[in-house]
N, C-alpha and C positions, 0 to 999 in steps of 0.2 A: 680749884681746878688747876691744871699743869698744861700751862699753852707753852708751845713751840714755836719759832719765828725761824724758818731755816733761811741761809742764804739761796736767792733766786740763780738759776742756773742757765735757765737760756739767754740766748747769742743777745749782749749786749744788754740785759734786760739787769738796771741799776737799784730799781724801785724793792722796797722791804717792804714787808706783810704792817709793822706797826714800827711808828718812831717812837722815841722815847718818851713823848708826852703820852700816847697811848699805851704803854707799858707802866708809866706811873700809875692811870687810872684804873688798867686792869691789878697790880698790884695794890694798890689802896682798897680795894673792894675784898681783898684777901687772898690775893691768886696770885701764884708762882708763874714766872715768864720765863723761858729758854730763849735766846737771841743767840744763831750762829756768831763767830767771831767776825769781826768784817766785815756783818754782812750790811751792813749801810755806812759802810768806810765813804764810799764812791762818791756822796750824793752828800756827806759833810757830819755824818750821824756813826760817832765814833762807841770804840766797848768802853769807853769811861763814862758818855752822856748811858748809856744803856744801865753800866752798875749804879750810876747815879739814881738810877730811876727808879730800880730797883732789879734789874733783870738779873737773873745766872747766864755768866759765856761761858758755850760748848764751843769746842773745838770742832766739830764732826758734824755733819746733817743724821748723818744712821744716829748718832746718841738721842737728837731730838724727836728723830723719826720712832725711835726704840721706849722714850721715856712720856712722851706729852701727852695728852687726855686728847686736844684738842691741837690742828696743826692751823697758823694762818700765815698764807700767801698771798702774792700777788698772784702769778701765771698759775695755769694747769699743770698739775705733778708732771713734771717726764717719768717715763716710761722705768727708770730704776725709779727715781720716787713712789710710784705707785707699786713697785713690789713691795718698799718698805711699810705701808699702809697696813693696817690689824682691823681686823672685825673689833668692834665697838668705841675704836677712835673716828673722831669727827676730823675731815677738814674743811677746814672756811676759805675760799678763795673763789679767782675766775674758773670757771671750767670750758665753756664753749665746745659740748660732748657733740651735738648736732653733728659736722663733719668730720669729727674722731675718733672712728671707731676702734682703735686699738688705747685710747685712753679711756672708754667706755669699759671693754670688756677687762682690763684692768683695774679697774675702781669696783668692780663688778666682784672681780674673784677674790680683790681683798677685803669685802664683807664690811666696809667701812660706810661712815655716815658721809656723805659729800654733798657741801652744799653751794649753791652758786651763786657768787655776789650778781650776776646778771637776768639772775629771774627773781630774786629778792622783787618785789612791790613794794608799792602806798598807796595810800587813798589818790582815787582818780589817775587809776591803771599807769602810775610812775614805776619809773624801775631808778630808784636811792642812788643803788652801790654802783650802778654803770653810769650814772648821769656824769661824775665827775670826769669818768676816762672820757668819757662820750665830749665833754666840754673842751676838753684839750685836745682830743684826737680832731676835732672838727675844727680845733682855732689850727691846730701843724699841717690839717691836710690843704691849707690854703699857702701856707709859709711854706711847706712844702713842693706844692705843685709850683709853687712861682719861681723859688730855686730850680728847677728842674726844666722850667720854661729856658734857660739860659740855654743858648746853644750850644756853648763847653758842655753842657750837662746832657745834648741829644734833642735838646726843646727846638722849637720854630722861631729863637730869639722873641720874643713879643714879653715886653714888661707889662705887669699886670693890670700898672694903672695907668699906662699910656702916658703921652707925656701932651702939652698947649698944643698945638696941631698936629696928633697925632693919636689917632682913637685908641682905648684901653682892648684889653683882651676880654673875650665871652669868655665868662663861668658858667660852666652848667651845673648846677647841684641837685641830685636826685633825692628825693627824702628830707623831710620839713620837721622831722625831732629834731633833740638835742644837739647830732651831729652835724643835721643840713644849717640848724638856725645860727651855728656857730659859725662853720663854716663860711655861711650867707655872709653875715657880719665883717667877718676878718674881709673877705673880700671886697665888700662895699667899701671897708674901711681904706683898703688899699685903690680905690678909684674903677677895679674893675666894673665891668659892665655885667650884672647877676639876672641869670633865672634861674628860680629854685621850683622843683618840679614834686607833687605830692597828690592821693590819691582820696585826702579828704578836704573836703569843700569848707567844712569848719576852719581846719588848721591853715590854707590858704587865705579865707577871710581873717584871720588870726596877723597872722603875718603882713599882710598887706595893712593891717589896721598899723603895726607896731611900723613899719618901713615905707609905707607908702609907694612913690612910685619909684622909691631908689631901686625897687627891690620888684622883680618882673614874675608875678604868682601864676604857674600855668598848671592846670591840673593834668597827671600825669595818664599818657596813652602810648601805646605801642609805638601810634604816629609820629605825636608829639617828643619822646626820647630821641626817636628816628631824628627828628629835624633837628632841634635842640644839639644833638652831641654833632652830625654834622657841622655844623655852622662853631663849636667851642674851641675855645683852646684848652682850657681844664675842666676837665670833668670828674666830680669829687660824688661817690659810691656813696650814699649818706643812710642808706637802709634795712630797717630790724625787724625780723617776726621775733620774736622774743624766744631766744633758748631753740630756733628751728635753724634751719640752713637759710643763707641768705637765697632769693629767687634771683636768676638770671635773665639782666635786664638789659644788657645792650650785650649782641650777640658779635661774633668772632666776623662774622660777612658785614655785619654792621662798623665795626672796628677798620677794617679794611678801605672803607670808604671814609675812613673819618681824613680829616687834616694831618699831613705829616710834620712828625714835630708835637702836634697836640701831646696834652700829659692827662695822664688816668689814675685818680688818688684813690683806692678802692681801700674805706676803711672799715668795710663789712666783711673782711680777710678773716675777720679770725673766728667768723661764719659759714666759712666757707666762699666767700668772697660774692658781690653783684654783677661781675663782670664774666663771661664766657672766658676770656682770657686771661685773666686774674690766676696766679698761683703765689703763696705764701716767701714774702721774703725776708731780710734783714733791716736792720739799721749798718752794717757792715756792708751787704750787698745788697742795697734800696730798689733797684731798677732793671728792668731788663726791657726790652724794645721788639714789639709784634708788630708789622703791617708799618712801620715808622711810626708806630705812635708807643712815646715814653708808658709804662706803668709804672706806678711805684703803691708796693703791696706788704708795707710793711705790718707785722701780725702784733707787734707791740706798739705801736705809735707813741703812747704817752710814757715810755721808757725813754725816749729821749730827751724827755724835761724831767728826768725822775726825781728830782727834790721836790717840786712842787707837786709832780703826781702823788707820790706819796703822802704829804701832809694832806692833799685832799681826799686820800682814798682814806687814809688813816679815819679823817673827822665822817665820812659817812660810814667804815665798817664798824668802826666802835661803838655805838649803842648797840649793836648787833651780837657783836662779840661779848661786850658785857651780861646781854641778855643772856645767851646763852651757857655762860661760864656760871652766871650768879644763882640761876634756874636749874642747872643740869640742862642738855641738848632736846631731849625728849620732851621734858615740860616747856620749854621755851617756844619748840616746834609744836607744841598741843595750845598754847596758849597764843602764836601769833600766827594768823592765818597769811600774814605778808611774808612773813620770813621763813613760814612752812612753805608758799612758793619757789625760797630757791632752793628747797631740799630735790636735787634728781636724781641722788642713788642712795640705798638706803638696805645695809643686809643683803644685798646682793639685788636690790631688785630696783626698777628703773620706775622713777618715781614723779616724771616732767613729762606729759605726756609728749610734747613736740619730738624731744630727745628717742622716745619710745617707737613713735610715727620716721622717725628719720632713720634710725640703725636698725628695724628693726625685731622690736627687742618686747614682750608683752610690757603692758602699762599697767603697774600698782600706783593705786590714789597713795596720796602723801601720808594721809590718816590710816588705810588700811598697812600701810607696807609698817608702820610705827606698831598699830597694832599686830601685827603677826609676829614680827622680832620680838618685842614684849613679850607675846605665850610662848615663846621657842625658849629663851632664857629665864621664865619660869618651870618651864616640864622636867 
């Protein structure tokens, strides 16, 4: 197979599809790699580690866009990206279609395989290929919101971890996955004062077993957000329906009443965000300020550590990308029932049901929408 590696195009975003050790591996299996020129100059992943590895450098994204079987990215195509897309090329990357509906109907009309490292499964309902960003996005939205607590930055002055007679700041962390329990952590780690807020009584008794009482386990209500984000200084967005729009959970009248100064790390952004007031922003322009309270809603978060995000995104999408390169797309999506989850478009047709339920859009099963392109390219 002929994978493509283009360079990442949006604001600030440094992270590559594969590094050179994943480029070895897919080339050692027998498969040709295209790596844009540059395109992990940034992050220390130069065109000599890449020819070493064995990849070909294109100068162009259209050459790779125009020649590869198979395209892997980090972020969702932009919008010229997705014109260059063909009917019976696959790409592997994030998608996050839920709140995007013009990259939806995009992906849609170029008749391509698209599939999403964020509805990818495993045994006991894990999601693999997001856990890694999920792991970093929840350690930065703490390192985050504490820079941001600085008063040069807009914050209410309040250091995170307080100092000998002088109490730490409230965290409030919504969401007890990957993103909250990371979150949770960095923050305990820094002295603040944590409630982490979640809506199953297992994953609370969980956490409480692992932190005990550093770590304040409330199960999440209306009320209880209500009280919580009053009383916080950071409030870190920690919450996933998997491949749907994030739900809004602390409202804009609620916002208004919070602490001025407080910070809102909403890393459910690139879901459409948890917050009423949440709109998508940069690593460039991080912050904007509603009712005096900081948000910071950046939609790439783990772009700003992109060497490490990458080498971790690399080691979870690579048996992925191997499967599929080694199999052909089709057999690999018939033979794994985890990694036919993150198939959501497929031939034109919308293939995740949430994705379906969000824009829109009817819902073909993953298996039927495979089977019907199949008899179209036999008749």
């Amino acid at each position: 197979m002929l994978i493509g590696v283009p360079k990442e195009i949006k604001n600030h975003e440094y992270r590559i599809g594969l590094t050179p050790a994943g480029v070895k591996e897919l080339v050692s299996h027998g498969h040709q790699v295209m790596v844009q020129s540059n395109g992990g100059e940034a992050i220390g992943f130069d065109n000599n580690q890449y020819v070493a590895a064995g990849a070909e450098i294109v100068s162009e994204a259209p050459e790779i866009f125009a020649r590869a079987d198979m395209i892997i990215k980090v972020k969702e195509p932009q919008p010229n990206e997705c014109r260059m897309l063909r009917q019976s090329q696959t790409v592997f990357t994030y998608l996050h279609l839920a709140p995007d509906p013009e990259q939806a109907r995009l992906l849609l009309e170029s008749g391509a395989t698209c599939i999403a490292y964020e509805t990818v499964t495993s045994n006991g309902r894990g999601l693999p290929l997001l856990a890694p960003m999920s792991e970093v996005a929840g350690r930065m939205s703490v390192q985050a919101g504490a820079h941001n607590l600085e008063k040069a930055q807009g914050g209410n002055g309040m250091l995170l971890g307080g100092v000998p007679g002088v109490e730490p700041a409230k965290v409030l962390v919504i969401g007890g996955g990957v993103v909250g329990i990371n979150a949770a952590r960095m923050a305990m780690g820094l002295g603040a004062d944590v409630t982490l807020l979640d809506r199953s009584l297992d994953r609370l008794k969980e956490l409480d077993m692992i932190f005990g009482g550093r770590l304040k386990t409330v199960y999440s209500t209306e009320d209880a957000i209500e009280r919580h984000a009053l009383e916080a200084d950071l409030v870190v967005g920690a919450v996933l329906i998997p491949g749907a729009a994030a739900p809004k959970l602390i409202t804009r009248e609620l916002v208004s009443r919070m602490k001025k100064g407080a910070v809102m790390v909403d890393v459910a952004i690139d879901q459409g965000g948890c917050f009423e007031t949440s709109r998508a922003t940069t690593h460039q322009e991080p912050t904007y300020v509603v009712d005096g309270v900081v948000h910071y809603c950046v939609a790439n978060m783990p772009g700003g550590v992109a060497r490490s995000s990458t080498m971790a995104l690399t080691n979870a999408t690579l048996p992925y990308a191997l499967a599929l390169a080694d199999k052909g797309v089709d057999v690999a999506l018939a033979d794994d029932e985890h990694l036919r989850n993150g198939l959501n478009v497929h031939a034109g047709m919308v293939t995740y049901e949430a994705v379906a339920d969000a824009l829109g859009y009817d819902y073909v099963s993953a298996m039927d929408a495979l089977a019907r392109a199949a008899l179209q390219q036999t008749a």
